[in-house]
N, C-alpha and C positions, 0 to 999 in steps of 0.2 A: 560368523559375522552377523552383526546386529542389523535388523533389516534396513532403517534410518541413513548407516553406514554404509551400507551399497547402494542404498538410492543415491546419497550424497556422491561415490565414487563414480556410480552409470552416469549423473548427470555431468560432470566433468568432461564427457567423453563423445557428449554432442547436447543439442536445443531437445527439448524434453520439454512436457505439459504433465504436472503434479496434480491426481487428482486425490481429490480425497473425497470419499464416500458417505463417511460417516458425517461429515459437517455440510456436507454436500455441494460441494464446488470446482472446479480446474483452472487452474494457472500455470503459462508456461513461465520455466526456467532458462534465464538466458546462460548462453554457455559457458561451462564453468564456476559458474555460481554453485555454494552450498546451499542446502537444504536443511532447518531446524523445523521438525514440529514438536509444537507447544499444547498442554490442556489447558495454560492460562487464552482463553478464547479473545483478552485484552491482546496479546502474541501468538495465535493459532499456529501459524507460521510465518518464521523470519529466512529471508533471502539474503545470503551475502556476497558480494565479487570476488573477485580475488585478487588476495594480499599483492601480488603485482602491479597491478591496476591502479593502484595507491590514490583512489579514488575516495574512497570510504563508504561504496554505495553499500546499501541495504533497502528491502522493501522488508518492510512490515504487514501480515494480514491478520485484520483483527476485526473478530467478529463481533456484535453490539445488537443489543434491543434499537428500535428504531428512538433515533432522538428526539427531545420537546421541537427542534430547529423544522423536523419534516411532518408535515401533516398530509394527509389523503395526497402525497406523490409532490405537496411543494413544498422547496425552501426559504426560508428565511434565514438569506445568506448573511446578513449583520449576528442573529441570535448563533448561529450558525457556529460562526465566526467567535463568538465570544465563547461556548462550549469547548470548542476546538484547544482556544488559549486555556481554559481552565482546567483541561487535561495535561495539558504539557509539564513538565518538572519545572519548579520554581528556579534551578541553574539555568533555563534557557532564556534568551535575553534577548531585548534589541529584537522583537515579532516584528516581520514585515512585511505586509501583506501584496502579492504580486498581479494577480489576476484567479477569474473564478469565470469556467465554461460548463453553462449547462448544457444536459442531452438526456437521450433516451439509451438505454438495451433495448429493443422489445418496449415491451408496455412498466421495463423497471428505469424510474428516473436515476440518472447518472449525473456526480456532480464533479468535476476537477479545479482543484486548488493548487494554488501556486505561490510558494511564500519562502519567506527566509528565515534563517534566524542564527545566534549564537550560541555554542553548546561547548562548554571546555575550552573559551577562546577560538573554536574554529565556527567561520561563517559558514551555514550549511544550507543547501539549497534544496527545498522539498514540492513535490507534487504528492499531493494526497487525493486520492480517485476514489470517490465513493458509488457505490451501490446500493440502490434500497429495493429491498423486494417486501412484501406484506407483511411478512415476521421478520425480516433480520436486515442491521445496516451493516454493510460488507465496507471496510475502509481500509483501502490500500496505501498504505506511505512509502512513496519510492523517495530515499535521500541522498545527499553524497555532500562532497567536500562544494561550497558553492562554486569556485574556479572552474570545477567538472562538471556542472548542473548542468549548462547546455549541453554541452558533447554527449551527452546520456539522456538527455531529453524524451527522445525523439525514442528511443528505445523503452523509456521508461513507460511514454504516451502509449507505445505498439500493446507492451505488458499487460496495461491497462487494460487497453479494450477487448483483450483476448481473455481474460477474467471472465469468467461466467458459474453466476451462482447455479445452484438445481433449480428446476422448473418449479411455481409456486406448487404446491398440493391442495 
């Protein structure tokens, strides 16, 4: 069995924290959820619910040089904001933008966004949790079907903060 494959089966099987060494980070897995890891560092790794849940959640972790938007640890959450939109697929529609909490980890600034949008006719409701440490911007997209946004919130917030890049070098 491919190791990928029994990660994916053990975490089914209770809450688990995925670490990965080599990019150097830890995030837990909520229970049940699969596990994809990716070389495209744009998708390092994708999280998905389960097909029952008929939620449509997924988190995305995608690792990035630090953006033009953060400078010496600040944002410029308008430029930000307009990066953000210029990555998304030209099929997503209808951007709406919800709210934006800044914070700390430690001495690495942490930013959470909260937005909607349309993707294949379904309205989807996303928190994207960012990370910046000296060399790398860590950006988490937890999403789901919008009707389920809330009810997963609150789980998706816990996800967030329990994310922790490696310590600078």
């Amino acid at each position: 069995m491919r190791p990928l494959v029994l990660l994916a089966v053990l975490l089914r099987q209770a809450d688990a924290t995925y670490v990965d060494e080599e990019h150097g980070f830890s995030v837990p897995i909520p229970k049940g959820w699969s596990v994809t890891r990716s070389k495209d560092l744009s998708k390092a790794l994708v999280l998905r619910a389960p097909a029952e849940a008929r939620t449509g959640a997924t988190m995305i972790l995608a690792i990035q040089d630090p953006m033009k938007a953060v400078f010496e640890g600040q944002v410029t959450l308008d430029q930000f904001l307009d990066e953000v939109k210029k990555q998304y697929p030209k099929r997503f529609t209808e951007f709406e933008f919800v709210k934006a909490d800044k914070g700390k980890d430690g001495e690495n600034p942490t930013l959470a966004l909260y937005y909607r949008y349309v993707s294949s006719g379904q309205k989807i409701g996303q928190l994207q949790y960012l990370v910046w440490t000296r060399s790398r911007h860590w950006s988490l997209s937890w999403g789901c079907l919008d009707d389920s946004f809330e009810k997963n919130r609150e789980s998706f917030e816990q996800g967030s903060k329990a994310f922790k890049p490696a310590p600078k070098r």
